[in-house]
BAMARNU-606914 format. One line per field, with one value per residue (C-alpha): chain; residue in one letter; residue number from 1; x, y, z. Coordinates in steps of 0.25 Angstrom, whole numbers, plus 5000, padded with zeros to 4 digits. Each point is the difference from the previous one (the first is absolute). Layout:
BEGIN
chaine <- (A  ...)
residu <- (A  ...)
num <- (NUM  ...)
px <- (X  ...)
py <- (Y  ...)
pz <- (Z  ...)
END
This chain:
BEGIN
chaine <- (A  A  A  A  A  A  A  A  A  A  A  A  A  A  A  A  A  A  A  A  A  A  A  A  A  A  A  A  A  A  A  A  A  A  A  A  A  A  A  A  A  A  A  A  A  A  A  A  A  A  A  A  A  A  A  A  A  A  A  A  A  A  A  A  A  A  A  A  A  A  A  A  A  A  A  A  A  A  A  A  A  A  A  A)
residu <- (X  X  X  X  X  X  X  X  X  X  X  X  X  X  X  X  X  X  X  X  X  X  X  X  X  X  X  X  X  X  X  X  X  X  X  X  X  X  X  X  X  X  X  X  X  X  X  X  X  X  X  X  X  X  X  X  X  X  X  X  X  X  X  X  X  X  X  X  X  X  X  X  X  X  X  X  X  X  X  X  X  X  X  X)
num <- (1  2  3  4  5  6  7  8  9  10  11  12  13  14  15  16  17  18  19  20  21  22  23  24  25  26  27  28  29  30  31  32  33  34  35  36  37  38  39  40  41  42  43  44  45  46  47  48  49  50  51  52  53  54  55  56  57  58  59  60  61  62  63  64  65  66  67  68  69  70  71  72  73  74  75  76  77  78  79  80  81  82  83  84)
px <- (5684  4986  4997  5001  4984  4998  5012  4993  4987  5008  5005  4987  4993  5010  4999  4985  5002  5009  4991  4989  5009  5008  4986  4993  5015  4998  4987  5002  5014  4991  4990  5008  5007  4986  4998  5013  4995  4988  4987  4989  4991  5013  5002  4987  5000  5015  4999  4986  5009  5012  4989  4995  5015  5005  4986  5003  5014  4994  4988  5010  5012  5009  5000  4995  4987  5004  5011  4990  4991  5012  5003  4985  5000  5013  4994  4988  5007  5008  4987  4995  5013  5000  4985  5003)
py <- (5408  4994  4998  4989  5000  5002  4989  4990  5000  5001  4987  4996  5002  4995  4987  4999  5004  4989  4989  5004  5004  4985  4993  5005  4997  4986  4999  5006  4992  4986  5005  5003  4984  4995  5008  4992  4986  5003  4993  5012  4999  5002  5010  5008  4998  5004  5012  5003  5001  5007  5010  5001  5001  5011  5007  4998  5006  5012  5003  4999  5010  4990  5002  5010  4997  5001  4991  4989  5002  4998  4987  4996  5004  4990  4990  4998  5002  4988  4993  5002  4997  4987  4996  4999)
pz <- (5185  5005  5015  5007  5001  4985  4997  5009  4993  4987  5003  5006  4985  4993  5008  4997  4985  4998  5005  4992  4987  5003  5001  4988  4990  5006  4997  4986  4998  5002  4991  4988  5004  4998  4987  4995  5007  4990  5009  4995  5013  5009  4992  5002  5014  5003  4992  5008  5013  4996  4993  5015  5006  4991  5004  5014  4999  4991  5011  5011  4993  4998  4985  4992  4995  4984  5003  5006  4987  4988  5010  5000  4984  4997  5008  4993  4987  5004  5003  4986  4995  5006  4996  4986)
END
């Protein structure tokens, strides 16, 4: 059983992990809507930022660094995809 101190800064963490985890799969859910809408400089530009969301979330811990770079990967697959 953890302490109270070690439970409260769990919970602390865990609260801050989640915004910055929820903020980059909104980021990354839009992205992939405008990859299905189809208009190829939206496109660039939303896959640009949640490239630079899942890097934020990787720098700070929130995800693990691989995770953010297969993201990233499928994304830009996605983007190639849909410029054809």
């Amino acid at each position: 059983m953890p302490s109270e101190k070690s439970a409260r800064a769990a919970l602390k963490k865990a609260k801050y992990n989640r915004h910055a985890k929820s903020a980059a799969n909104t980021v990354v859910a839009a992205t992939r809507r405008t990859i299905a809408a189809g208009d190829q400089e939206q496109i660039v530009s939303a896959v640009r930022r949640a490239a630079s969301a899942l890097d934020r979330a990787a720098n700070s811990g929130t995800i693990h660094k691989n995770n953010a770079s297969r993201r990233k990967s499928r994304l830009a697959r996605s983007l190639l995809a849909a410029g054809q």
